[in-house]
C-alpha positions in Angstrom: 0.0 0.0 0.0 2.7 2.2 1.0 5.1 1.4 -2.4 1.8 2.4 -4.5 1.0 5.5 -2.6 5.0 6.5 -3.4 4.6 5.3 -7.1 1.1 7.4 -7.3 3.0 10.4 -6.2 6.0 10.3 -8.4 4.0 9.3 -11.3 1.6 12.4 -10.7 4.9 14.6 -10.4 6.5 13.4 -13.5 2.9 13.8 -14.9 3.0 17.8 -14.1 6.1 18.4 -15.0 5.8 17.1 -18.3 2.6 19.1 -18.5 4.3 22.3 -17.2 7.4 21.5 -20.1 4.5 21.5 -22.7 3.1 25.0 -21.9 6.2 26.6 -21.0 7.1 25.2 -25.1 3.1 26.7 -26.0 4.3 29.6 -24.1 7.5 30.3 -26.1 5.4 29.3 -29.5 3.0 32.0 -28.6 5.7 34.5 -28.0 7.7 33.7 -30.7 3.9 34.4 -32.8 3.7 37.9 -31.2 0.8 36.4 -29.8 1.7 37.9 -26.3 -1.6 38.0 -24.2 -1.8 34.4 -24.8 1.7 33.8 -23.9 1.1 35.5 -20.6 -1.5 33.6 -20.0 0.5 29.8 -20.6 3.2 31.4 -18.3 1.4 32.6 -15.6 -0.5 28.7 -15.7 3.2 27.1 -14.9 3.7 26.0 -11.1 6.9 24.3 -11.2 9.8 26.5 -9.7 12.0 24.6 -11.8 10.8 26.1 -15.2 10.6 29.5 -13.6 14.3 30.5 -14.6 15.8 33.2 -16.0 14.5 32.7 -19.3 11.0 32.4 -18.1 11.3 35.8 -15.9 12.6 37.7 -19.0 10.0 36.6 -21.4 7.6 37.2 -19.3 8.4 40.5 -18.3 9.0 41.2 -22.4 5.6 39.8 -23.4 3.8 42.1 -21.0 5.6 45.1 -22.6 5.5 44.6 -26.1 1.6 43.6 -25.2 1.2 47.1 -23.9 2.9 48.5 -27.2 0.6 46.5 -29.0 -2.3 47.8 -27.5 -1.2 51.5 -27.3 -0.8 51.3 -31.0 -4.4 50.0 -31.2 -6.2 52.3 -29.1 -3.8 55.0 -28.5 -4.7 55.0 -24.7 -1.5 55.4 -22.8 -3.2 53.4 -19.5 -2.7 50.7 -21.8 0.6 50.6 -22.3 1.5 51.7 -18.3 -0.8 49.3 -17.1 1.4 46.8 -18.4 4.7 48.3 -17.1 3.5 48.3 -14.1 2.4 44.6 -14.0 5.6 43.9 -15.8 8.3 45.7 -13.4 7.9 42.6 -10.3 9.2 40.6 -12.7 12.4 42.0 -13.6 16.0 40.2 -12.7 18.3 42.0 -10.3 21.3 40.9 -12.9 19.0 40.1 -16.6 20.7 39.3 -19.5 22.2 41.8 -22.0 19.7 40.5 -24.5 17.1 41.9 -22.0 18.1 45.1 -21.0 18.8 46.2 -24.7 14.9 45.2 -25.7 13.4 46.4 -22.3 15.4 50.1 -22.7 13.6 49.8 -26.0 10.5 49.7 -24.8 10.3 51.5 -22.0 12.2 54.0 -24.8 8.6 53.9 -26.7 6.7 53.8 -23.2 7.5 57.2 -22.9 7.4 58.1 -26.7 3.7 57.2 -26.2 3.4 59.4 -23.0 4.8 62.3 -24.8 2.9 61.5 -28.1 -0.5 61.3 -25.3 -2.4 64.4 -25.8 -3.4 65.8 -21.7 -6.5 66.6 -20.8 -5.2 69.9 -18.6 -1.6 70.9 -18.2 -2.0 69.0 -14.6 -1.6 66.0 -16.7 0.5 67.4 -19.1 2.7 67.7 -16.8 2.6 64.3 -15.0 2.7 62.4 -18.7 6.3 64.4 -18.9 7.6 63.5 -15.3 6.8 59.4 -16.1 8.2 59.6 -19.7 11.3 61.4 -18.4 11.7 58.3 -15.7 10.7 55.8 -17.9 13.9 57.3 -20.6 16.4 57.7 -17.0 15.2 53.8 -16.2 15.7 53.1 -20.0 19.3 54.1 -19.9 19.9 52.6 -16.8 19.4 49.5 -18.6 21.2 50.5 -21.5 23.2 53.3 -21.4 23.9 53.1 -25.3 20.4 54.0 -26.3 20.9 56.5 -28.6 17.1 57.2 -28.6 16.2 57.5 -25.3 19.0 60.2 -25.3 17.9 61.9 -28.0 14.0 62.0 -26.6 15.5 63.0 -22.9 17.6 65.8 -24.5 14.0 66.7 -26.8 12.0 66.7 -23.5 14.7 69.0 -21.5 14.8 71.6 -24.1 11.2 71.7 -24.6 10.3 71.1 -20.8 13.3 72.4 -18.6 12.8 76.2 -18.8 8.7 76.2 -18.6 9.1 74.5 -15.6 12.0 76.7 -13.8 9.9 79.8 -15.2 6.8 78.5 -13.2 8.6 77.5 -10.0 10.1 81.1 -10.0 6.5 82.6 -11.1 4.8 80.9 -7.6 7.6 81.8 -5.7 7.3 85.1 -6.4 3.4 85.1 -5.9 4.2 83.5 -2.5 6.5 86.2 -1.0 4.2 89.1 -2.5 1.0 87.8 -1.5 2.2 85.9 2.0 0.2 82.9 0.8 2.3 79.4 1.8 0.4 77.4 -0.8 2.4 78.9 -3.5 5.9 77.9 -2.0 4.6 74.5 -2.5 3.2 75.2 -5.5 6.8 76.5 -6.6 8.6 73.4 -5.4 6.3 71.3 -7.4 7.3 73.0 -10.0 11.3 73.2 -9.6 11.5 69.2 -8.8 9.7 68.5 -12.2 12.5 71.2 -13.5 15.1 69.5 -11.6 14.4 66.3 -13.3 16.2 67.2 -16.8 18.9 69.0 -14.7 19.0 69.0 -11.2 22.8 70.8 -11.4 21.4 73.7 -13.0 22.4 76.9 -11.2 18.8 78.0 -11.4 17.5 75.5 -9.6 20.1 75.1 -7.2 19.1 79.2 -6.6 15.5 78.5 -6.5 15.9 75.3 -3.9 18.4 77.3 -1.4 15.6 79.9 -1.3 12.3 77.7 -0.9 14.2 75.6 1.4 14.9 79.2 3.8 11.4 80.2 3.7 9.9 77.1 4.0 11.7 76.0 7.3 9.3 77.4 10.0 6.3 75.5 7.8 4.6 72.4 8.5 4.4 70.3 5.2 1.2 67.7 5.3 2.9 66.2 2.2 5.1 64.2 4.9 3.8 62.2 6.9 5.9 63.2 10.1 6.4 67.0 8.8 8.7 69.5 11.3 9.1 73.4 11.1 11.9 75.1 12.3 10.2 78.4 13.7 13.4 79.7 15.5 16.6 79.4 15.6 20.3 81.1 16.9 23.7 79.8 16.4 26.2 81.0 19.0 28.6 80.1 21.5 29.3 76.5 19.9 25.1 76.0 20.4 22.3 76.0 18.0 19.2 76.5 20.0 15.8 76.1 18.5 12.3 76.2 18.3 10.6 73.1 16.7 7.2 71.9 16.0 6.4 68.4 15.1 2.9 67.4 13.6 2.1 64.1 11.9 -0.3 63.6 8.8 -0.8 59.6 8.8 -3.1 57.6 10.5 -0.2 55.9 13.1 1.4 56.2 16.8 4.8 57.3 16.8 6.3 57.3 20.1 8.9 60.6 19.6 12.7 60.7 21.2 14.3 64.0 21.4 17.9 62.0 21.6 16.8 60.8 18.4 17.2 64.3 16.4 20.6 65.3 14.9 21.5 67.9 12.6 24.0 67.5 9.4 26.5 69.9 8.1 28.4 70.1 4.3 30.4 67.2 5.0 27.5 64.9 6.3 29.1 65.0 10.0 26.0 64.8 12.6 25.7 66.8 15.6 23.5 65.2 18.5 21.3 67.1 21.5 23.5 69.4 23.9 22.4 67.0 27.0 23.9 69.3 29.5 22.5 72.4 28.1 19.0 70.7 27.3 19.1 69.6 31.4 19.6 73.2 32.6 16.6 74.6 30.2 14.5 72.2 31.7 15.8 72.6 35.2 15.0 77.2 34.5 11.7 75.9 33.2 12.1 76.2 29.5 9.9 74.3 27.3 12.0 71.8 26.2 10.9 69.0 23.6 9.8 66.0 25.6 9.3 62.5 25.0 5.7 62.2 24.1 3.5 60.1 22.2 1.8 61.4 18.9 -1.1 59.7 17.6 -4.2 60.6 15.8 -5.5 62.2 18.7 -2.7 64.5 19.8 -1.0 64.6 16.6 1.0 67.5 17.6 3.9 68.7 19.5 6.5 71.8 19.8 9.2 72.6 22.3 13.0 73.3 22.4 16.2 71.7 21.4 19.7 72.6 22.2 22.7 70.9 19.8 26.6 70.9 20.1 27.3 72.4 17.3 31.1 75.1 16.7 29.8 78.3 15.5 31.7 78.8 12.2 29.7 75.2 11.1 27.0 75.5 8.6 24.1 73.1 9.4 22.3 71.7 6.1 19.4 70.0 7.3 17.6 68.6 11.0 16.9 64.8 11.0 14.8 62.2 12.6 15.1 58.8 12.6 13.4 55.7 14.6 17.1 54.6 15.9 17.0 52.7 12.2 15.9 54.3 9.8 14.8 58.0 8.9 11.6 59.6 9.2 12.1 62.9 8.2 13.9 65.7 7.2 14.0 69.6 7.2 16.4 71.4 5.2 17.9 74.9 6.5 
């Protein structure tokens, strides 16, 4: 009883295995047809690790994008096409072939050739079709850093792009300090990191970032979800002493350490909490930042913090992290 159960089980394995080699070969035939929905289909039906190799991982990642090219071509709706990146990019090798990378730079190459060639409903989009073609011709070139057209449509994009967007960043930023009205600053830097996606070295945009970065210190940004605001601060006597509030936007508990601020200079040195000068504002009742608890309740908190910093050092940004990993960040 026991020998037949063993001898059922092997014959059963050997039975899908030889029906797993037959669609993966259907699979390939299909593929090799242009027929690529159908070899999605066959490839997706395989169970057997063994057959999921590099070869099956790269064909299947190929036959999802040249299936989105196909069906871009048909309907000239671009959700087509990114609908089947975005199933496709799970899928793709740490370390693919060179076969691979030259077709996928390719076709992520004409993924954003379609975005570009995608006529936007309102500039919003217009201007979101732009940012993922750009990525999609960086990512393209990643791959394959030979691909004379994806070069070509980058440099296109950055002549035609590049100086509209800085133009705009500097337009809100102007309308923000005139009119007082935050909203524009973050309007503006909207603006500039599009801009600073065809050339982030630009001396414009280096300009335009130093500044939105100064006024936008003492603001609380509800893009982040743990978002801080510098609203004071003094740099003397080897001591920078401010004012911070903290506010989080998500739906969590975070359970905040003040030993678990630093600030970063030029160089990337840290500088950690003045404990000594921290205990003696607390002991001539200054409102020092405590430990506290922020949840969706009391989502809030401000109070002060006291670093060991020389005086002639030029901090560039504050930073909190978990003990692990960071959680945010506020540029000075």
């Amino acid at each position: 009883m026991k020998h037949a159960l063993i001898n059922s089980i092997f014959i059963l394995s050997i039975f899908f295995l030889s029906c797993s080699e037959d669609t993966y070969k259907l699979a390939q035939e299909a593929y090799n047809a242009k027929n690529y929905i159908e070899a999605i289909n066959l490839l997706e039906r395989i169970e057997d690790n063994d057959l999921k190799n590099q070869e099956y991982f790269e064909m299947l990642v190929l036959a999802y994008m040249y299936r989105g090219e196909q069906l871009y071509q048909q309907t000239r709706n671009i959700d087509t096409f990114s609908g089947n990146y975005e199933k496709s990019k799970k899928f793709v090798l740490k370390e693919p072939s060179e076969d691979f990378k030259k077709q996928y730079s390719n076709l992520l190459c004409s993924l954003a050739e379609s975005y570009f060639n995608t006529k936007a409903e309102n500039q919003n989009l217009y201007w979101q079709y732009s940012e993922k073609a750009t990525n999609s011709l960086k990512i393209a070139l990643v791959f394959d850093s030979t691909n004379t057209a994806a070069k070509d449509l980058l440099e296109k994009a950055r002549k035609e792009n590049f100086e509209k967007l800085l133009s705009e960043a500097n337009r809100h930023y102007d309308i923000a300090v005139k009119s007082r009205d935050i909203h524009y600053y973050f309007t503006s830097r909207k603006y500039l990191k599009k801009a600073a996606l065809f050339d982030e070295e630009n001396d414009g945009v280096k300009k335009l970032l130093y500044k939105l970065r100064k006024k936008m210190l003492p603001i609380l940004d509800d893009e982040e979800n743990l978002a801080l605001a510098v609203t004071q601060f003094v740099q003397e006597k080897n001591q920078l002493r401010m004012m911070l509030a903290v506010k989080m936007f998500q739906d969590t508990t975070i359970y905040l350490r003040p030993e678990n601020f630093k600030v970063v200079d030029f160089s990337g040195k840290s500088y950690t909490l003045d404990k000594k000068e921290m205990e003696l504002f607390d002991y001539l009742g200054k409102k020092n930042l405590k430990k506290t608890t922020l949840s969706r309740k009391e989502p809030y908190v401000d109070g002060i913090l006291v670093f060991a910093v020389p005086d002639k050092v030029n901090i560039v940004y504050l930073s909190y992290t978990d003990g692990q990993k960071e959680l945010s960040r506020k540029y000075f």
